[in-house]
N, C-alpha and C positions, 0 to 999 in steps of 0.2 A: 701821504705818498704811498703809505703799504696797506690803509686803507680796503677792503674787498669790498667792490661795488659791480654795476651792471655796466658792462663796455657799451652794448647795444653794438650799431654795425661797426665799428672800429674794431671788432671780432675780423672782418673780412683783410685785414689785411694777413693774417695768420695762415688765412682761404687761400687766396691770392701767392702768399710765400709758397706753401704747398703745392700750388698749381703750377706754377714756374719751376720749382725743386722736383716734379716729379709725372710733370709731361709735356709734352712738345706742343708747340703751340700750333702746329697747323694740323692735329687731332680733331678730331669728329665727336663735337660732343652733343649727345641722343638725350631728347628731355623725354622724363617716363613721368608718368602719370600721377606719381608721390612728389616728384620733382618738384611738378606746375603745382599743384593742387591744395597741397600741405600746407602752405602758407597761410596765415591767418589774414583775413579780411582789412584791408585798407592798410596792409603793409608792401613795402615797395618791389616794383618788378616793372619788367620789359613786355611784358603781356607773351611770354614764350608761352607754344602751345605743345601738348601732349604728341611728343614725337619729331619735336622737330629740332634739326640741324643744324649747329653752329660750329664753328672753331674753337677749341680751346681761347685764344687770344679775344675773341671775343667775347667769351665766357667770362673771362677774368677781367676785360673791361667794362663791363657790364656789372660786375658785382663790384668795382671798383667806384666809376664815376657813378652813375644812378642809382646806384647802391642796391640792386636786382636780388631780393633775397631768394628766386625760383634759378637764377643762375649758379646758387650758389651750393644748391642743393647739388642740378647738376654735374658739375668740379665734381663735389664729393663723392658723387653714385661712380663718376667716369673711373676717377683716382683710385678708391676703396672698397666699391659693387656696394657702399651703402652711406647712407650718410652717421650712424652706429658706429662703424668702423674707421671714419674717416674721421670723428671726431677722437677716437683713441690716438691717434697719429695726431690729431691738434695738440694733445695735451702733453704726448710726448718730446714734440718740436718743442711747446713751451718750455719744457724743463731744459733741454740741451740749450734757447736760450737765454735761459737764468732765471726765467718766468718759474719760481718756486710757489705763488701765492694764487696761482692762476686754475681755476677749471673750466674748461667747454665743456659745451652738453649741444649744441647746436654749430652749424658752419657758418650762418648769417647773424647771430647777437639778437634775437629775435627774443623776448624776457622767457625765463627760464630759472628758476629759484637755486638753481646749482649752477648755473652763467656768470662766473664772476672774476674778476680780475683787481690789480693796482696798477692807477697810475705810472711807478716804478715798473711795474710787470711789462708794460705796455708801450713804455719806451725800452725794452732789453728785446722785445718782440720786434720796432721795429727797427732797433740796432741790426740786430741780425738780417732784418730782412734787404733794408736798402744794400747789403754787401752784394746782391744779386746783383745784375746788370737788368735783367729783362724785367727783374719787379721795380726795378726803381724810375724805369721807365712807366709802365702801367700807373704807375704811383704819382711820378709827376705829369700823366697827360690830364690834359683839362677839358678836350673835345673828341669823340671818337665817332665813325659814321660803321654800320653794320649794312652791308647789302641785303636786300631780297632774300629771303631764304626756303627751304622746300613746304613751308606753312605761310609763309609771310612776304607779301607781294610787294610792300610796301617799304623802303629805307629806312634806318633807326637810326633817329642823332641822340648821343647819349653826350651828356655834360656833364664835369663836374659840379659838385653841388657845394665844396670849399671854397666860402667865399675871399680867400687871402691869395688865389691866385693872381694873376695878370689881369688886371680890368677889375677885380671880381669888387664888391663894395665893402670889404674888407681890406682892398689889396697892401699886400705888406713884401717892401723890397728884400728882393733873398729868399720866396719861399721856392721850393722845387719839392714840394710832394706835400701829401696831406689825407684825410679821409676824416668822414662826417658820420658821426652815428646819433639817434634819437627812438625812444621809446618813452612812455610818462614812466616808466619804473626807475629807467637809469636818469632822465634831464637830456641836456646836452651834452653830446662826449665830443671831441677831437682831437686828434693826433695831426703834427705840421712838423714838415724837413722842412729848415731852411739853411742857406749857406752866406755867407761873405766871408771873402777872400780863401781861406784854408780852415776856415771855422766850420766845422755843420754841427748846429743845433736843432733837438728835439724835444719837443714840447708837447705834455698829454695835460688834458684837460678832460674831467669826468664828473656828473653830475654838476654843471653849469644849470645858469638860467639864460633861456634865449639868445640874445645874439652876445652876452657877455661874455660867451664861450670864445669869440675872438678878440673885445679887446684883452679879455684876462690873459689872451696867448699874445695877443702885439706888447703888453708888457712884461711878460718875462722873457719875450725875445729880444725887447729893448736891454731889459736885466741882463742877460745871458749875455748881449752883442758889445753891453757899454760897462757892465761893473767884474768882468772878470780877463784875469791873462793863466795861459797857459806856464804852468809851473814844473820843474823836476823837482821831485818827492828825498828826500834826502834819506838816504836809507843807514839806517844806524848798524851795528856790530851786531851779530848773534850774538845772546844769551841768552841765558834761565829763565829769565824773564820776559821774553819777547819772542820764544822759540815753544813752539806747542811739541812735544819730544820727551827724550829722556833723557839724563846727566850726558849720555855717551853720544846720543847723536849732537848733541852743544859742543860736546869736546871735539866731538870728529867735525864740525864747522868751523870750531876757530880760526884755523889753516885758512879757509874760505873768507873771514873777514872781507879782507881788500876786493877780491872779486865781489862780494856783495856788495859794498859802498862803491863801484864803480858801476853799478848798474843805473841804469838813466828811465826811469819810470815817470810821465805828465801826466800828471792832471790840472785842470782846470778849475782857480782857486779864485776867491773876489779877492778883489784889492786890496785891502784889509786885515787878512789873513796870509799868514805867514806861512812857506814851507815845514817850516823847525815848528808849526803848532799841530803838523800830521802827525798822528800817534803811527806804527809801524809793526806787525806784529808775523812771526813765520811760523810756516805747518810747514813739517819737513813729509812728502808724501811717499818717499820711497826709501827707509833706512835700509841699510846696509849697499845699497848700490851705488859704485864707483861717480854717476853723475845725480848729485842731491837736484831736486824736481821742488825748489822749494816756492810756495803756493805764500806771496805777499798781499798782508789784507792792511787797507790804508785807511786811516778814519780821523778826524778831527779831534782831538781833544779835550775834553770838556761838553761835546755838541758845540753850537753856531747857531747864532739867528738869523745869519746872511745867507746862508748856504746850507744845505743836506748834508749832513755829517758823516755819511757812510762814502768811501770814497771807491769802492769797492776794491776787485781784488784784480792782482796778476800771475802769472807761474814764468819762473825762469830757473834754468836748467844751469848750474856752477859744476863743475870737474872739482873731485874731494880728492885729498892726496890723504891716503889712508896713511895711519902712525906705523911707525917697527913693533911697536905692543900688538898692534890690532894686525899685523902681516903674521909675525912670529904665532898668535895665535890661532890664525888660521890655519898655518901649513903644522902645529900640533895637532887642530883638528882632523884637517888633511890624512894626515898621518896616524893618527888612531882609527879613522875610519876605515884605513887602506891595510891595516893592523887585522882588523875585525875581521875583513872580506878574504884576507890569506888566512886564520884562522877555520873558519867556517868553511873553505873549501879544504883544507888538510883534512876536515875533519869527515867530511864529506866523500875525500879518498878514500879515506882510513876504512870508515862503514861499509866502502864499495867493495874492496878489496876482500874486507872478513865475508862478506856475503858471499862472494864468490867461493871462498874457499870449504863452506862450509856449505853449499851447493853439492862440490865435486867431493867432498867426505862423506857426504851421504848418498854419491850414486856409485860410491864403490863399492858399500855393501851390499847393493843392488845383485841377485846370482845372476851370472851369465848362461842360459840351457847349454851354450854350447861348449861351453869350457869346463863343463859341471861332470865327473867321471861317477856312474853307478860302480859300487862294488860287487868281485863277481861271488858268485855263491857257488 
C-alpha cells in the first residue's frame, strides 16, 4: 500500500484536478509545438496539431477518457506557461492531499525514474479530487464528442478506456468514475469510484497484470461492499500516554475528557473487528490557546490481516476551561510585565529631563555681546 511505484497515466487525474481548480473550462487552450511533439512515440494522444484550439473542458477530457498525453502537456503550459512549473503545483496539491510518498516529474505518467507514487498516495489524491463537482464529472463520463476545430476538420469521439463502466466488459454495478494508466515500467494501474447506497469506495490498483487489473478491483470492491460496516471509533480519556504534549498540556485537558469522549468520529471496520481494538492517540497542536485543535490519529492494534491498520487521522477543535493556577499566573505575568514597561518609561523621563537641564546650564555660560559692558579707561 506505501509501496513507491510508476502510476503511469492515473497521474492524470492529479492533471485534471488542477484543471478544474484552476481554470474555466470554456478557456482557450493553444497547443505549442513542446505540447504536440514531446511525447514519446506510440504513446497516446488525440492527434492535436501545433497551434491548435481547444476548450479547457476538452482538454481535460481528453486527457481523461483517451488518456491524450499532448493534452496534457497543454493543461499545463495554459495553467503554469510550462509544464516544469506545473508539475511543482502537482506535487504541491499532493502533499495538501496527504499524498506524502508522491513525486511528479511529468503531467501525463509517461515513465520517468523520479515518477512515483503509492497506492495509499493515490487513493488520498483522488479523495480529494472527487469533492470537486465538475472533476467528478469529467471522471465519471464514459463518451465525449469534440467538434471541428481551427486545425481539425473532422469530429473527435473520445471513449473511455475503463472497462467497469456501463456496458464496458468489466462492467461492475456502482462504478461512477475511474481512469486507466499502462506503461511496461509501471504494468497495469487503475483507480475506480464506485458507490451503493451512501457508501463510496476507492480502489487503486498498480503494477497489475493485464486485464487482472479489474478483476483484482471487482474483488476488493466485492470486499469493501460485503465484509465491512461503518463504525464510531470510541475515543478514550486524555493521558500521558496517549497525548503527544507535556505534563501541563494533559493536565489542562483533563477538564476536556467528556467533550473528547463525546466526539463521534467513523470509520469503516470489517466485521470482525471491534471498535475497542482501535488504538487512539492525540497531538495537541496548539498549546496554550483557549480552544485545543487536537489532531486524533486512529490505528488498529496489534496490525490486522483483514484490513489496513492505519486508520488515519482527524482534527477537532474542544473549548479548554483554563485552571485558577494557570489564570492567576497569567495576570502575575500580566502584571510583571506592565511592572517593567512603567519602569522603563520613568526611567526614560528621568534621562529626558536631566538632558534638558543640562542643555540650558550650558547655554547660560554662553556671553551674551549685548549684555557684556567694556570697562571704561
Amino acid at each position: 500500500m506505501h509501496e513507491r511505484l510508476y502510476p503511469a497515466s492515473i497521474t492524470k487525474i492529479m492533471t485534471v484536478l488542477l484543471g478544474v481548480e484552476n481554470a474555466d473550462l470554456d478557456e482557450t487552450v493553444t497547443m505549442s509545438h513542446d505540447a504536440v511533439f514531446s511525447i514519446e512515440l506510440g504513446a497516446s494522444h488525440i492527434a492535436l496539431d501545433e497551434g491548435e484550439q481547444i476548450s479547457m473542458e476538452q482538454a481535460l477530457m481528453a486527457a481523461m477518457l483517451p488518456s491524450a498525453n499532448e493534452a496534457c502537456n497543454g493543461i499545463a503550459e495554459h495553467i503554469s506557461g510550462s509544464v516544469t512549473a506545473f508539475v511543482e503545483l502537482m506535487n504541491k496539491r499532493a502533499v495538501e492531499a496527504g499524498a506524502l510518498n508522491t513525486t511528479f516529474a511529468n503531467a501525463n505518467g509517461l515513465s520517468d525514474p523520479r515518477h512515483l507514487t503509492t497506492a495509499y498516495d493515490m487513493a488520498m489524491i483522488t479523495q480529494a479530487a472527487v469533492q470537486n463537482p465538475q472533476f467528478r464529472r469529467i471522471f465519471g463520463t464514459s463518451h465525449y464528442v469534440i467538434a471541428p476545430t481551427n486545425k481539425q476538420v473532422e469530429t473527435r469521439y473520445l471513449w473511455a478506456e475503463h472497462k467497469m463502466f456501463g456496458s464496458g466488459r468489466y462492467e461492475y454495478d456502482g462504478v461512477i468514475g475511474g481512469k486507466t494508466g499502462y506503461t511496461r515500467a509501471s504494468g497495469n494501474t487503475l483507480v475506480t469510484l464506485a458507490q451503493r447506497g451512501e457508501r463510496e469506495l476507492i480502489v487503486v490498483a498498480i503494477r497489475s497484470l493485464n486485464q487482472a487489473v479489474y478483476t483484482d478491483t471487482a474483488a476488493l470492491l466485492d470486499y469493501g461492499f460485503n465484509q465491512f460496516n461503518e463504525s464510531s471509533i470510541i475515543m478514550p480519556a486524555v493521558t500521558a500516554a496517549n497525548l503527544d504534549g507535556t505534563s501541563g498540556e494533559t493536565k489542562l485537558l483533563e477538564d476536556a475528557d467528556r467533550q473528547v469522549q463525546e466526539i463521534n468520529i467513523a470509520r469503516l471496520l470489517h466485521k470482525n473487528i471491534s471498535p475497542s481494538d482501535v488504538r487512539v492517540d492525540y497531538t495537541l497542536l496548539n498549546p496554550g490557546e483557549p480552544t485545543a485543535q487536537l489532531q486524533v490519529h486512529m490505528q488498529i492494534g496489534g496490525g490486522s490481516n483483514l484490513m489496513y491498520s492505519d486508520l488515519g487521522t482527524a482534527l477537532v477543535e474542544i473549548p479548554v476551561r483554563v485552571s485558577a493556577g494557570s489564570v492567576a499566573l497569567n495576570i502575575f505575568s500580566i502584571g510583571i510585565k506592565t511592572l517593567l514597561v512603567l519602569v522603563g518609561i520613568a526611567f526614560g523621563l528621568r534621562w529626558f529631563f536631566k538632558s534638558r537641564q543640562a542643555v540650558r546650564r550650558k547655554r547660560g555660560y554662553r556671553l551674551n555681546p549685548e549684555r557684556v559692558r567694556m570697562p571704561l579707561r
